[in-house]
PDB file of N, CA, C and O in Angstrom:
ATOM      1  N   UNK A   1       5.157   5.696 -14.780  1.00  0.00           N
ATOM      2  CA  UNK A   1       4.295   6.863 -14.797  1.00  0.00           C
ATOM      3  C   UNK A   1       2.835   6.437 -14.661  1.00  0.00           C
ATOM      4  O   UNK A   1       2.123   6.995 -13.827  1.00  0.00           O
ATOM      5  N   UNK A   2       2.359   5.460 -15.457  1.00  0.00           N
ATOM      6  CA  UNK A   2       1.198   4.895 -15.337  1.00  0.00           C
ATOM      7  C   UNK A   2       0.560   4.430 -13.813  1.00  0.00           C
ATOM      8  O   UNK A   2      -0.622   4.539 -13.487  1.00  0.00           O
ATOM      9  N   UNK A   3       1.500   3.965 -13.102  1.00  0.00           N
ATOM     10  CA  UNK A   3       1.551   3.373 -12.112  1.00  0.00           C
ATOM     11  C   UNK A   3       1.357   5.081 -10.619  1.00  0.00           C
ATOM     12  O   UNK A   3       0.506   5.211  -9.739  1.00  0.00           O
ATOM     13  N   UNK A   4       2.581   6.049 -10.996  1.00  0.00           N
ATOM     14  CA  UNK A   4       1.993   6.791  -9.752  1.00  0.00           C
ATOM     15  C   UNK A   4       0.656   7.517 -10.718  1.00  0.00           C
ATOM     16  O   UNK A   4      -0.028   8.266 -10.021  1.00  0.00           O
ATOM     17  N   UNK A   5       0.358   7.451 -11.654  1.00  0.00           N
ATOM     18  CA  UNK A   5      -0.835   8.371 -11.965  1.00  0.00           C
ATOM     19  C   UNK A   5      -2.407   7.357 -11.376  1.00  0.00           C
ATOM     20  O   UNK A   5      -3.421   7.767 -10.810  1.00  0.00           O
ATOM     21  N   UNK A   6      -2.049   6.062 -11.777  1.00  0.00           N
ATOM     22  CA  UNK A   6      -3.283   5.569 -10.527  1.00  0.00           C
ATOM     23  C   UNK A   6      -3.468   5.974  -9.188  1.00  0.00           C
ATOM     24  O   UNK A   6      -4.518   6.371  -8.683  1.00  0.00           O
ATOM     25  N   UNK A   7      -2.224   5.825  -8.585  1.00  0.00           N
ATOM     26  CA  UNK A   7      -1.675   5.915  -7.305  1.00  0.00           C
ATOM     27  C   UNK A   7      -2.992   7.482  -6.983  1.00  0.00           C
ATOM     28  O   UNK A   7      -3.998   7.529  -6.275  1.00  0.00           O
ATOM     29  N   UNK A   8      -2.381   8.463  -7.817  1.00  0.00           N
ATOM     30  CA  UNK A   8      -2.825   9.884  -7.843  1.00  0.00           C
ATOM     31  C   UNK A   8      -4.290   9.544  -8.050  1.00  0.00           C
ATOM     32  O   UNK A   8      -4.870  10.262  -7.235  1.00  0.00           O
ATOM     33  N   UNK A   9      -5.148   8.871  -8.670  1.00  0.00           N
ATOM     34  CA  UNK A   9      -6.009   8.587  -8.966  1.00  0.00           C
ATOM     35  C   UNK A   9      -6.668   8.202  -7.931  1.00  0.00           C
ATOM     36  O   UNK A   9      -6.993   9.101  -7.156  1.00  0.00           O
ATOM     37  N   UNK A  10      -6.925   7.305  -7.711  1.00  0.00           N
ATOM     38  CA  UNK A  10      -6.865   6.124  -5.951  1.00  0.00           C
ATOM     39  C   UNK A  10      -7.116   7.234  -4.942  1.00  0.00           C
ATOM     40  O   UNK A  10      -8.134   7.424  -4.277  1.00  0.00           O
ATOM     41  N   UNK A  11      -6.080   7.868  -4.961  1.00  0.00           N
ATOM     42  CA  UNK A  11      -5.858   8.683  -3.755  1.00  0.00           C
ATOM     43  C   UNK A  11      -6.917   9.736  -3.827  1.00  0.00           C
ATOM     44  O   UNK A  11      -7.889   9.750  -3.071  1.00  0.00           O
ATOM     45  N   UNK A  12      -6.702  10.572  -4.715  1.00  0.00           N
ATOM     46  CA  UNK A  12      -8.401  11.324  -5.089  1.00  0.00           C
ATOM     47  C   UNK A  12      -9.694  11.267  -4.692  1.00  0.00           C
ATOM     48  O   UNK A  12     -10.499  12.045  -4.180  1.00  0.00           O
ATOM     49  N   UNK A  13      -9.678   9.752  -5.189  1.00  0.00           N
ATOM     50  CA  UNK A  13     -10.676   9.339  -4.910  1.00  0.00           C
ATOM     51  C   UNK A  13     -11.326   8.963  -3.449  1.00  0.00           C
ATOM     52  O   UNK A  13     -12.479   9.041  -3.025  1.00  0.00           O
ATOM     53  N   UNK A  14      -9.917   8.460  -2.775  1.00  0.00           N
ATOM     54  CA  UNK A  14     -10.070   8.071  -1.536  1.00  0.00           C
ATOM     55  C   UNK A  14     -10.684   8.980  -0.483  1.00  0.00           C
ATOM     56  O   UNK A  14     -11.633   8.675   0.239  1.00  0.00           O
ATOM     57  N   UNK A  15      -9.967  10.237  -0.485  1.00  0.00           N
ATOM     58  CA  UNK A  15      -9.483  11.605   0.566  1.00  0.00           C
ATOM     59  C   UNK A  15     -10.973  12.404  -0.223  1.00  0.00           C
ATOM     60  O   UNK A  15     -11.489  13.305   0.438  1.00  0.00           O
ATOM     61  N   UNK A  16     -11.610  12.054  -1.591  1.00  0.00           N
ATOM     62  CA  UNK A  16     -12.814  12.899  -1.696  1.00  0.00           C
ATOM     63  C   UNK A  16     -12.590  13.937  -2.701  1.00  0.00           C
ATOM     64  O   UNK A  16     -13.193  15.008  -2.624  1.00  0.00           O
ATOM     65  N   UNK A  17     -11.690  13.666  -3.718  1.00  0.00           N
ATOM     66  CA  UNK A  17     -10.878  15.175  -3.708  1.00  0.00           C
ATOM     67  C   UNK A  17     -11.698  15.320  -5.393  1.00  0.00           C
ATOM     68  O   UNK A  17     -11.875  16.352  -6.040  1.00  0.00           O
ATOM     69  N   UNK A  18     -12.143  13.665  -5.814  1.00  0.00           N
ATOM     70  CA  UNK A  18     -12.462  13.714  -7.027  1.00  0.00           C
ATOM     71  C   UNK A  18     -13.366  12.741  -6.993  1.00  0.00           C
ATOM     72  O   UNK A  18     -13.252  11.852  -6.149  1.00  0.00           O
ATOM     73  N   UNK A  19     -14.837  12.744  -8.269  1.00  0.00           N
ATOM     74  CA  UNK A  19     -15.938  11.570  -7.821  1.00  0.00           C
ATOM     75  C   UNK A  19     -15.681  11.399  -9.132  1.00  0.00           C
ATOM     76  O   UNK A  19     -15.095  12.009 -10.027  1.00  0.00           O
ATOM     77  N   UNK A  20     -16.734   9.651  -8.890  1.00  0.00           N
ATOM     78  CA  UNK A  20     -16.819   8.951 -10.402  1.00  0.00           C
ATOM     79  C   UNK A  20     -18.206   8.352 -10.786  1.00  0.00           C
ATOM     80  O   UNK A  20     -19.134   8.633 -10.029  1.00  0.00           O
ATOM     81  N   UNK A  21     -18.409   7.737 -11.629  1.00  0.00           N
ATOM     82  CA  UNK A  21     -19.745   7.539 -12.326  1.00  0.00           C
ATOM     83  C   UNK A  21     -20.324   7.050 -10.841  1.00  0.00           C
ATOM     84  O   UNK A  21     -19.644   7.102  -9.816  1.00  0.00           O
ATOM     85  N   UNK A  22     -21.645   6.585 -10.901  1.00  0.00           N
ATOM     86  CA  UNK A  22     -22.405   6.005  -9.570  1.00  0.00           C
ATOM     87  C   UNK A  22     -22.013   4.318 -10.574  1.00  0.00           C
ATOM     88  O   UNK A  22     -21.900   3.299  -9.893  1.00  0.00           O
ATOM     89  N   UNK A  23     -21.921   4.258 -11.424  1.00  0.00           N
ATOM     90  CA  UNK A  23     -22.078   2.977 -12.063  1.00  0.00           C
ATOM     91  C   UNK A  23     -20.907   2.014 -11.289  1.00  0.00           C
ATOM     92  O   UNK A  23     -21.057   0.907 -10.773  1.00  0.00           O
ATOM     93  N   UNK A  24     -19.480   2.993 -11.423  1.00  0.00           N
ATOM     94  CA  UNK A  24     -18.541   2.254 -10.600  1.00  0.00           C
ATOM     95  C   UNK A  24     -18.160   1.727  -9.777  1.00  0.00           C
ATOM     96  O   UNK A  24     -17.250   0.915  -9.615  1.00  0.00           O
ATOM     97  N   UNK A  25     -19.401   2.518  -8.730  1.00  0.00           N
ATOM     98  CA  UNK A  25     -19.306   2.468  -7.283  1.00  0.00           C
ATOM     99  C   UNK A  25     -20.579   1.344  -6.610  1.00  0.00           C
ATOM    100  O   UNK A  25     -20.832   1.312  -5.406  1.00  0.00           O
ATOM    101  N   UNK A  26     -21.276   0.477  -7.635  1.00  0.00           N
ATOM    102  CA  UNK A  26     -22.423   0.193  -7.343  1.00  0.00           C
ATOM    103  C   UNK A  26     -22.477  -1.481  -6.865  1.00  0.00           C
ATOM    104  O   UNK A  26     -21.790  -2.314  -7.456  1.00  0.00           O
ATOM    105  N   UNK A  27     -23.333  -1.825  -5.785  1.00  0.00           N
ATOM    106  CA  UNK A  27     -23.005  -2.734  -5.060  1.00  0.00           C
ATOM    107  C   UNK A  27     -20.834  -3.220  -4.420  1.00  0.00           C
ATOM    108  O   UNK A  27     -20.368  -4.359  -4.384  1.00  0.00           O
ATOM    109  N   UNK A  28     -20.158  -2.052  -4.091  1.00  0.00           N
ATOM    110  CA  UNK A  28     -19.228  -1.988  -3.416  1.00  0.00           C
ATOM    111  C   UNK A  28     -19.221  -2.048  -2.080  1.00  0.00           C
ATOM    112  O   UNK A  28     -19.943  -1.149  -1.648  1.00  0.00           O
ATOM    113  N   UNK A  29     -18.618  -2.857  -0.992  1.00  0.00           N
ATOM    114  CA  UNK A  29     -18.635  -2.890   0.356  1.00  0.00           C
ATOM    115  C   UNK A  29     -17.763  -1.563   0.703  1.00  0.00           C
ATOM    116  O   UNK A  29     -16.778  -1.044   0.176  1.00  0.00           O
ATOM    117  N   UNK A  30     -18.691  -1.202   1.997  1.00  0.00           N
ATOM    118  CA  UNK A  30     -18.147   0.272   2.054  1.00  0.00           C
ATOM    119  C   UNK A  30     -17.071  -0.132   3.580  1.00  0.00           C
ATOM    120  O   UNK A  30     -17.687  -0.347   4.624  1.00  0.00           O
ATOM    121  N   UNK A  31     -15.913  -0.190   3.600  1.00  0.00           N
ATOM    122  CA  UNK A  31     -15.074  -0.349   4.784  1.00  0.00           C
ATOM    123  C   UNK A  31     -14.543   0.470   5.844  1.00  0.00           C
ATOM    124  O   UNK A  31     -13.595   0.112   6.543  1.00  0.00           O
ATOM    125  N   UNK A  32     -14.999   1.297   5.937  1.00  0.00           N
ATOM    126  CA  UNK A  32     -14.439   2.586   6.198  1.00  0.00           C
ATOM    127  C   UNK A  32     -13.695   2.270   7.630  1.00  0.00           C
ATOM    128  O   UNK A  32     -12.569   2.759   7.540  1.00  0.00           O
ATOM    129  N   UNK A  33     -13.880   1.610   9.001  1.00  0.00           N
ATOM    130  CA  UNK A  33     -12.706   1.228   9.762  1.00  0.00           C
ATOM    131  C   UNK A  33     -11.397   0.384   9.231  1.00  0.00           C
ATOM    132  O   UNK A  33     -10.219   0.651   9.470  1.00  0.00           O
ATOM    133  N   UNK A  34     -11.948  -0.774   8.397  1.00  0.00           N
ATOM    134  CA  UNK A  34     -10.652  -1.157   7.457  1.00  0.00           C
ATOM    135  C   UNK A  34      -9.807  -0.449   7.282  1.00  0.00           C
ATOM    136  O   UNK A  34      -8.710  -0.524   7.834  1.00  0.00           O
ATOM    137  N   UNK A  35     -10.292   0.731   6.137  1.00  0.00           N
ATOM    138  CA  UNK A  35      -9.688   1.768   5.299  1.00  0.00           C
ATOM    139  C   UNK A  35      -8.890   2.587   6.498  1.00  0.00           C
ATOM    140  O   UNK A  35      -7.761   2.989   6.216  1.00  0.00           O
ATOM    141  N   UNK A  36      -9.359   2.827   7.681  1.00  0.00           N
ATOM    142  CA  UNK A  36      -8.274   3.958   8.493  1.00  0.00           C
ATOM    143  C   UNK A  36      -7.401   3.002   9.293  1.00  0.00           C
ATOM    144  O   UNK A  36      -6.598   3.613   9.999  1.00  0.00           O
ATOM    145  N   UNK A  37      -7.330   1.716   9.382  1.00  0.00           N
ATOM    146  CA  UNK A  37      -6.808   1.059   9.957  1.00  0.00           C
ATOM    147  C   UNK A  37      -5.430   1.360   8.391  1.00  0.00           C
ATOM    148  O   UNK A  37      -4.526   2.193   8.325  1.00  0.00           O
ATOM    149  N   UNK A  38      -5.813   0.387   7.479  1.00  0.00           N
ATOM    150  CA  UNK A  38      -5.096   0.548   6.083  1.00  0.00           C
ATOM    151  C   UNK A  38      -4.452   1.389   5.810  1.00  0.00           C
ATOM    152  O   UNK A  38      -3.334   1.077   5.402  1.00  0.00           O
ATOM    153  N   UNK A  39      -4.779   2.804   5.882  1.00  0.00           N
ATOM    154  CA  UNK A  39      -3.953   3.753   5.843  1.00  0.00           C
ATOM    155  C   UNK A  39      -3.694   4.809   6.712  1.00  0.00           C
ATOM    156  O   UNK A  39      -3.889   6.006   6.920  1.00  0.00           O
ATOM    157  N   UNK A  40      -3.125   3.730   7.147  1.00  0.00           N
ATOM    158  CA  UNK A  40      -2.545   4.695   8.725  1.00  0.00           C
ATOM    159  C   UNK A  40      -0.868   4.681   8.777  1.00  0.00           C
ATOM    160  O   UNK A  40      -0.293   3.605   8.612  1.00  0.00           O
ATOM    161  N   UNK A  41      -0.388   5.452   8.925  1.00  0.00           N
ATOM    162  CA  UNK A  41       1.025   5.387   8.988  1.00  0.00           C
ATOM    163  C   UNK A  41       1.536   4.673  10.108  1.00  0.00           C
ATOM    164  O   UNK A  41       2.715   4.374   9.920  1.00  0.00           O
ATOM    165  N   UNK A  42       1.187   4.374  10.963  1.00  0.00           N
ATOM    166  CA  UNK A  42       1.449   3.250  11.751  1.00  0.00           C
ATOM    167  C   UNK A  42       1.628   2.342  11.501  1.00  0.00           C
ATOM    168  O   UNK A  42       2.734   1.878  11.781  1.00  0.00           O
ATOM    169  N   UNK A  43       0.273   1.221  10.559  1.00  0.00           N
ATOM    170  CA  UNK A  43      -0.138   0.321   9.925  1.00  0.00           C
ATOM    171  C   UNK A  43       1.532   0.103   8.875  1.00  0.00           C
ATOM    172  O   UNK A  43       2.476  -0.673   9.018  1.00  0.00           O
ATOM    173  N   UNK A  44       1.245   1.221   7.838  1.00  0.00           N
ATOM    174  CA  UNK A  44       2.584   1.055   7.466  1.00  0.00           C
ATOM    175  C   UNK A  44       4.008   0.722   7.843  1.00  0.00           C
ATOM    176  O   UNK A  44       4.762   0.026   7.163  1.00  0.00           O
ATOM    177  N   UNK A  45       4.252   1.202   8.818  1.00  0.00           N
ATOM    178  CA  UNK A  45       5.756   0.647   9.510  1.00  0.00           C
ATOM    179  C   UNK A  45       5.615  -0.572  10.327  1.00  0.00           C
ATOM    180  O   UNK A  45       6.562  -1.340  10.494  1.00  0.00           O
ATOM    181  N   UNK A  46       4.600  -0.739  10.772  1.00  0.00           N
ATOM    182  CA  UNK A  46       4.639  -1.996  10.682  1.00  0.00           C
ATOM    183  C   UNK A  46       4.570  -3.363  10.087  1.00  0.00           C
ATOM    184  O   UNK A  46       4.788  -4.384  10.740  1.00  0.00           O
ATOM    185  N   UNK A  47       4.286  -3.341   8.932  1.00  0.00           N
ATOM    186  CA  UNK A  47       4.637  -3.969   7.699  1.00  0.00           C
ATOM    187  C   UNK A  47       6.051  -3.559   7.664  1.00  0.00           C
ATOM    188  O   UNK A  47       6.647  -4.211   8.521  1.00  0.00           O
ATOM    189  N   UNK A  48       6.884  -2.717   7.010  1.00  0.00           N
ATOM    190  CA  UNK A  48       8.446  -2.544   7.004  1.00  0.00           C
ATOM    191  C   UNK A  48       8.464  -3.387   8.318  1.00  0.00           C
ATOM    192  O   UNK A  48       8.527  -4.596   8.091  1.00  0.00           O
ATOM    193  N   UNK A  49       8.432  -3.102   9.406  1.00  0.00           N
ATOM    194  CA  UNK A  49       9.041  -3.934  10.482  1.00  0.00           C
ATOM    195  C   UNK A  49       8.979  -5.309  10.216  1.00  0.00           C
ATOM    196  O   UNK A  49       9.785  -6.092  10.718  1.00  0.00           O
ATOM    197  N   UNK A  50       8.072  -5.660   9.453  1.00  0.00           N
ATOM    198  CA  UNK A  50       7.167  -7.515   9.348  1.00  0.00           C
ATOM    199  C   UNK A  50       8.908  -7.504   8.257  1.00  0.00           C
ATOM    200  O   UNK A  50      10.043  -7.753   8.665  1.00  0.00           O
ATOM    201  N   UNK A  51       8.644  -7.280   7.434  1.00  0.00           N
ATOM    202  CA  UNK A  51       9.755  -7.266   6.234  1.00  0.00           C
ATOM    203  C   UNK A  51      11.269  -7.452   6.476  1.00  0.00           C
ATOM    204  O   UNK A  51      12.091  -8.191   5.935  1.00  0.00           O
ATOM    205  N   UNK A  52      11.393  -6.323   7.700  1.00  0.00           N
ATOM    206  CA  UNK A  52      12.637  -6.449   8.050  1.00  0.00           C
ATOM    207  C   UNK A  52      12.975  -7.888   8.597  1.00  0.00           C
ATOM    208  O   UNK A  52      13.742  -8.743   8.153  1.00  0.00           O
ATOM    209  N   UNK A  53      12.078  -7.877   9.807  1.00  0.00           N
ATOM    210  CA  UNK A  53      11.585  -9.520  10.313  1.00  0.00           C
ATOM    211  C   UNK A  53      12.312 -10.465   9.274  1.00  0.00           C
ATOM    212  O   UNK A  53      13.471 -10.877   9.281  1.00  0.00           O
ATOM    213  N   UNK A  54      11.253 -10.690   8.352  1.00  0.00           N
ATOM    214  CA  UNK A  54      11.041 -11.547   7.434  1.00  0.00           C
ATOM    215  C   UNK A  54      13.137 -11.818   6.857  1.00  0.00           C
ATOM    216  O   UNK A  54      13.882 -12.788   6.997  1.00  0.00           O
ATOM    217  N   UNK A  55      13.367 -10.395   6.219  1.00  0.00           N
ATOM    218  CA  UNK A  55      14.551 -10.824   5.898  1.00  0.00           C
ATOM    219  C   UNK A  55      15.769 -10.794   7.032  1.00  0.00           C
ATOM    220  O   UNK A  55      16.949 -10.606   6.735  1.00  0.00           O
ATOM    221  N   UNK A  56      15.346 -10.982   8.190  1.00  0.00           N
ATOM    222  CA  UNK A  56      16.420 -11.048   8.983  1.00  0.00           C
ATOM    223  C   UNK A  56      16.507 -12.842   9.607  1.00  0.00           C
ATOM    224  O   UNK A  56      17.571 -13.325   9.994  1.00  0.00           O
ATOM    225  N   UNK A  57      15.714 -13.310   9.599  1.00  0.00           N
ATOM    226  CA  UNK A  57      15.534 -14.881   9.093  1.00  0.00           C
ATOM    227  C   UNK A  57      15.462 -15.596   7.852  1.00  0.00           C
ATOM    228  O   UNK A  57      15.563 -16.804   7.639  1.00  0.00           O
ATOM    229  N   UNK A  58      15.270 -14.637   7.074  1.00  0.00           N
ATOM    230  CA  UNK A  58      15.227 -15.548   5.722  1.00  0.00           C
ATOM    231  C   UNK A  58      16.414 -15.256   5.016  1.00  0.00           C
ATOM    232  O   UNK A  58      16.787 -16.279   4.441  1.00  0.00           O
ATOM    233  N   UNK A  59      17.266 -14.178   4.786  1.00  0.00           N
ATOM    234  CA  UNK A  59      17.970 -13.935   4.456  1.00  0.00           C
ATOM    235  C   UNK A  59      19.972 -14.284   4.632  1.00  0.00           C
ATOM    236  O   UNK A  59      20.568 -14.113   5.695  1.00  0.00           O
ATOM    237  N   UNK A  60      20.434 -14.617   3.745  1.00  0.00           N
ATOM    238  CA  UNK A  60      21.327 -15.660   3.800  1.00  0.00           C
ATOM    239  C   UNK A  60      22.854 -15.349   3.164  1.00  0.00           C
ATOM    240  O   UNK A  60      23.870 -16.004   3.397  1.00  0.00           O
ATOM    241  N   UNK A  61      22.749 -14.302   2.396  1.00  0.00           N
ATOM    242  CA  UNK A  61      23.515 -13.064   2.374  1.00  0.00           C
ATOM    243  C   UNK A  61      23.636 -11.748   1.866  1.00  0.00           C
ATOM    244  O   UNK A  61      22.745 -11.255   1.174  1.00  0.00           O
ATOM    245  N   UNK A  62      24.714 -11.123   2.172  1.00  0.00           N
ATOM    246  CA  UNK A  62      24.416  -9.778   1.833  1.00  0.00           C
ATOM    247  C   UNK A  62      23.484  -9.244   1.261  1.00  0.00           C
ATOM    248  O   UNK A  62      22.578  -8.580   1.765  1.00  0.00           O
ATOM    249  N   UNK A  63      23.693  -9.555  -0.022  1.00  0.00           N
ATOM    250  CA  UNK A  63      23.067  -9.380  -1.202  1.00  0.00           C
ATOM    251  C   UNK A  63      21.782  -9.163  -1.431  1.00  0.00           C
ATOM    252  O   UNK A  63      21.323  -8.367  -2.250  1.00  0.00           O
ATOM    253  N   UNK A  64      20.999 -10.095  -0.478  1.00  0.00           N
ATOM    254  CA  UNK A  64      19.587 -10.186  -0.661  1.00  0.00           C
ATOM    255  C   UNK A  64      19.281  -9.274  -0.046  1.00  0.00           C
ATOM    256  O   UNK A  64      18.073  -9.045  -0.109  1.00  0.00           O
ATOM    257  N   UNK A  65      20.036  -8.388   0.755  1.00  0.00           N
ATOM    258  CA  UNK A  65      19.048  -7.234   1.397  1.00  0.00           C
ATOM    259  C   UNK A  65      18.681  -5.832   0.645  1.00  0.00           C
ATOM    260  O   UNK A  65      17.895  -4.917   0.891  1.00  0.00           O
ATOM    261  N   UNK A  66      19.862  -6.170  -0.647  1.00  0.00           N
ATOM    262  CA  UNK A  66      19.627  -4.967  -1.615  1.00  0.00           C
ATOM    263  C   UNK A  66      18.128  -5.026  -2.200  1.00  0.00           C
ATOM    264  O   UNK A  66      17.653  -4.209  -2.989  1.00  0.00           O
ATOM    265  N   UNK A  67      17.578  -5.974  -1.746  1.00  0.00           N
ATOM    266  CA  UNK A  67      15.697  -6.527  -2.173  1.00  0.00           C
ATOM    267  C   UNK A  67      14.865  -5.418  -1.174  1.00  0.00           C
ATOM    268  O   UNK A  67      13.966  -4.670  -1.557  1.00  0.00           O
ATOM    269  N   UNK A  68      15.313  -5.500  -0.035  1.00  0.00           N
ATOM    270  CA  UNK A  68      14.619  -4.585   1.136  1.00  0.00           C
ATOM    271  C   UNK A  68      14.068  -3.258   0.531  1.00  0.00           C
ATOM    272  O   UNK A  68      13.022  -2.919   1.084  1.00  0.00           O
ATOM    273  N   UNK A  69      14.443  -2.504  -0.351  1.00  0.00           N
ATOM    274  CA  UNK A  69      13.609  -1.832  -0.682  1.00  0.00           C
ATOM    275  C   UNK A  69      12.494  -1.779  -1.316  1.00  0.00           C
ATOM    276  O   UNK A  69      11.364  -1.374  -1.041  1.00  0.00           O
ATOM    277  N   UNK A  70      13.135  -2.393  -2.476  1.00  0.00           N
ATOM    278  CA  UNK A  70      11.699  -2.859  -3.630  1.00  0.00           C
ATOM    279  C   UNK A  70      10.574  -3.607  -3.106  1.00  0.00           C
ATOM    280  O   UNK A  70       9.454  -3.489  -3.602  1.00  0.00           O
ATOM    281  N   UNK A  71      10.919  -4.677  -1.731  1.00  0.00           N
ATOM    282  CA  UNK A  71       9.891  -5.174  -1.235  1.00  0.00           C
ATOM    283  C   UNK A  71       8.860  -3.639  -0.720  1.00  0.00           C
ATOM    284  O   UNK A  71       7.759  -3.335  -1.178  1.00  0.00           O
ATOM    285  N   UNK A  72       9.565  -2.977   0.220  1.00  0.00           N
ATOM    286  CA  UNK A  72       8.991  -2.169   1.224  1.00  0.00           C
ATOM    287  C   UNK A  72       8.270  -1.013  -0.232  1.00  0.00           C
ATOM    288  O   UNK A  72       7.159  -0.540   0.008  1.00  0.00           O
ATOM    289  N   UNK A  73       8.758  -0.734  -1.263  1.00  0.00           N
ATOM    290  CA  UNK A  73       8.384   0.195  -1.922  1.00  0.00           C
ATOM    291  C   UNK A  73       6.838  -0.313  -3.343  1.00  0.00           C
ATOM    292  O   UNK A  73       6.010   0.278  -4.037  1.00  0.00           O
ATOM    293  N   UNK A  74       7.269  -1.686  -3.064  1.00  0.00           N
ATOM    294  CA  UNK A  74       6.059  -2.584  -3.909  1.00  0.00           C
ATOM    295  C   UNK A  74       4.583  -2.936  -3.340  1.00  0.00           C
ATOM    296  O   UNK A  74       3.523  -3.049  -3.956  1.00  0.00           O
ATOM    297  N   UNK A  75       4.808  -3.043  -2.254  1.00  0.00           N
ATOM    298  CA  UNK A  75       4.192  -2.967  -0.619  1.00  0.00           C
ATOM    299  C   UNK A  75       2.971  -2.050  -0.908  1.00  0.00           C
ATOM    300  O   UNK A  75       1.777  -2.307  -1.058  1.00  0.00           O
ATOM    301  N   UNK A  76       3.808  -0.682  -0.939  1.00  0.00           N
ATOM    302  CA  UNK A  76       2.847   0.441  -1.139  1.00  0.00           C
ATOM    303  C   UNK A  76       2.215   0.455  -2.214  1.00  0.00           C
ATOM    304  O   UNK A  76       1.006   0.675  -2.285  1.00  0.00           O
ATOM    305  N   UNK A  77       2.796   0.273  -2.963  1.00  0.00           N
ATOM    306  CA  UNK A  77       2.402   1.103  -4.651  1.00  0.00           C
ATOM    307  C   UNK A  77       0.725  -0.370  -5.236  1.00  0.00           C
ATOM    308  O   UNK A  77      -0.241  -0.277  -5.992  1.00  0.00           O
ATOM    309  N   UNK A  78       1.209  -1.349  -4.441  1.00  0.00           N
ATOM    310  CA  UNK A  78       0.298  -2.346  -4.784  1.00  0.00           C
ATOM    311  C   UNK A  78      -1.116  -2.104  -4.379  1.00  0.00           C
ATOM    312  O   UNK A  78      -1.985  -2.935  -4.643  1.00  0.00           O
TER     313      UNK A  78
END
């Protein structure tokens, strides 16, 4: 819970939806092509694709692919 309420937080903040002290924000690099590159849903599946990649060479049996999610879902939340 802690974890999507940052998420919710973050996001707020991101999209504009909510502001915070000026103190927080002070000497921060402002990225803003980064940031639409970053969250772009594109950007995203391609990471899953890197992942899939990743465990389709690294991976050695079954088993380990039951990981494929938590990778792809840790991904985000990080």
């Amino acid at each position: 819970m802690m974890m999507w309420t940052t998420r919710n937080n973050y996001f707020n903040l991101y999209i504009g939806k909510t502001d915070t002290a000026e103190k927080y924000k002070k000497n921060l690099p402002d990225w803003e092509r980064f940031d639409k590159i970053a969250h772009n849903y594109i950007t995203r599946f391609c990471w899953i694709a890197i992942y899939i990649i990743v465990y389709a060479l690294l991976a050695t049996a079954w088993w380990q692919w039951l990981f494929l999610p938590a990778t792809i879902i840790m991904g985000s939340l990080q």
